[in-house]
C-alpha positions in Angstrom: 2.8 3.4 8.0 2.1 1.0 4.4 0.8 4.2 2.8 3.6 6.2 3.8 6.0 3.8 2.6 4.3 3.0 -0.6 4.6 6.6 -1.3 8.3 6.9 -0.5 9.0 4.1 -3.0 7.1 5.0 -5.9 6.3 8.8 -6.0 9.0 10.5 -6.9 9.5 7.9 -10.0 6.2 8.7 -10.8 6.4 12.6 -10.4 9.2 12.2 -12.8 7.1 9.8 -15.4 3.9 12.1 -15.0 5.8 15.2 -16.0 8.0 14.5 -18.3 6.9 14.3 -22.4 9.1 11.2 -21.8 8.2 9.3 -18.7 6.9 5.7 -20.6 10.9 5.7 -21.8 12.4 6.7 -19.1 10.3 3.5 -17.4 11.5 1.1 -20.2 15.0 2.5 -19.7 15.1 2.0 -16.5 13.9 -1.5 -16.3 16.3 -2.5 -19.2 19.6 -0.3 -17.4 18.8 -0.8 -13.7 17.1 -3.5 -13.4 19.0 -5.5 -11.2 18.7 -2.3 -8.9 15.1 -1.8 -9.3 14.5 -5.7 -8.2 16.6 -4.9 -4.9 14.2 -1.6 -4.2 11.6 -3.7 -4.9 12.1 -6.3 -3.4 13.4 -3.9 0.3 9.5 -2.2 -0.2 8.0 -6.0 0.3 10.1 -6.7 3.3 9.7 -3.1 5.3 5.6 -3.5 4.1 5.8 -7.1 5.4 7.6 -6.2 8.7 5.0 -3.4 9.2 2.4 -6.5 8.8 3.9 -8.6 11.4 4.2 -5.7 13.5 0.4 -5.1 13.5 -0.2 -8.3 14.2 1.7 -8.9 16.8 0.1 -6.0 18.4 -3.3 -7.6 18.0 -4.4 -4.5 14.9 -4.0 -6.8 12.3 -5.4 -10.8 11.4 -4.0 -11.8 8.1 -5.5 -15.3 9.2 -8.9 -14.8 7.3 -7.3 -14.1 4.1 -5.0 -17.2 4.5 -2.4 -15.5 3.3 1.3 -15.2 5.1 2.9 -10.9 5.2 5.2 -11.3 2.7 2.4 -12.7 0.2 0.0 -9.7 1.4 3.3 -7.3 0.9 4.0 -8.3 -2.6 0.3 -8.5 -3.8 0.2 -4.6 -2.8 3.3 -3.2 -3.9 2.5 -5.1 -6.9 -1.0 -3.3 -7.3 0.9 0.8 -7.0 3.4 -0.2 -8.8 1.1 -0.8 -12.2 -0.6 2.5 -11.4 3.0 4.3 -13.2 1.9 3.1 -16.5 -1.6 4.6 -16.4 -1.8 8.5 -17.6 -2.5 10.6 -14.5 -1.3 13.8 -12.0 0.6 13.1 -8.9 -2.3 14.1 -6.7 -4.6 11.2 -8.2 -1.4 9.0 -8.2 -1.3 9.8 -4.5 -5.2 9.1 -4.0 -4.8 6.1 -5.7 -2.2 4.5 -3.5 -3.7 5.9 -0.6 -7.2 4.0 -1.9 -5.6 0.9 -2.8 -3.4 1.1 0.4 -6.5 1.8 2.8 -8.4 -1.5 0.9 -5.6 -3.9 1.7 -5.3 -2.6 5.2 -8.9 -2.5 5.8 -9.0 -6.2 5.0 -6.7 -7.5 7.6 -7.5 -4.7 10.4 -9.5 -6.2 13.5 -12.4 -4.3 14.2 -11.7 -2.0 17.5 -13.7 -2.5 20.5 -16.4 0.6 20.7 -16.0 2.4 23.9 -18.9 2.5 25.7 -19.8 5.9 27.0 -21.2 6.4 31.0 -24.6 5.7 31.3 -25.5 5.2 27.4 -26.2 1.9 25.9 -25.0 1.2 21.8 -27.3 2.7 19.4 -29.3 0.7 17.4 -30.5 1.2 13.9 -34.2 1.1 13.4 -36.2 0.2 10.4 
């Protein structure tokens, strides 16, 4: 759901940066012209990624607890982290890997671990040395 969002947001802005002889302008124009606009986008992203936080939590997939950190904070800290990746030279498939990376990372550190289903008659494995 965060990836998916993530991408929504920034990848067609990016597919227009990344293939355009222009795209670093048409960034700087953007922020100077539509700014105002770009902050409400923005600033829409943090609350849908936050709501999808709470969400998981309050289904019992997510614990933002150890990172002592409240959604919105963890919301802005990511959509903060893909949106610097439009100012770095690359294609839209390794913009794409990128925020799915940076996207599974966050994630990944608030997920609780899922029970292991134990299988009839078979105990856990267990690594030997």
């Amino acid at each position: 759901r965060v990836t998916n969002a993530l991408l929504a947001y920034e990848e067609h802005l990016f597919e227009l940066v990344a293939t355009s002889p222009h795209g670093v302008e048409l960034v700087d124009t953007n922020a100077k012209l539509a700014g105002e606009a770009t902050q409400r986008a923005r600033a829409k992203l943090v609350r849908l990624v936050a709501e999808a936080v709470r969400d998981a939590e309050a289904e019992g997939e997510a614990d933002l607890t150890p990172l002592a950190v409240r959604a919105k904070d963890f919301a802005e800290l990511l959509v903060a982290a893909v949106t610097g990746f439009k100012h770095d030279p690359m294609t839209v498939p390794e913009f794409r890997r990128r925020v799915q990376s940076v996207s599974a990372i966050f994630v990944s550190s608030i997920a609780r671990a899922k029970p292991q289903i134990r299988r009839e008659g078979r105990s856990p494995s267990r690594s030997t040395r």
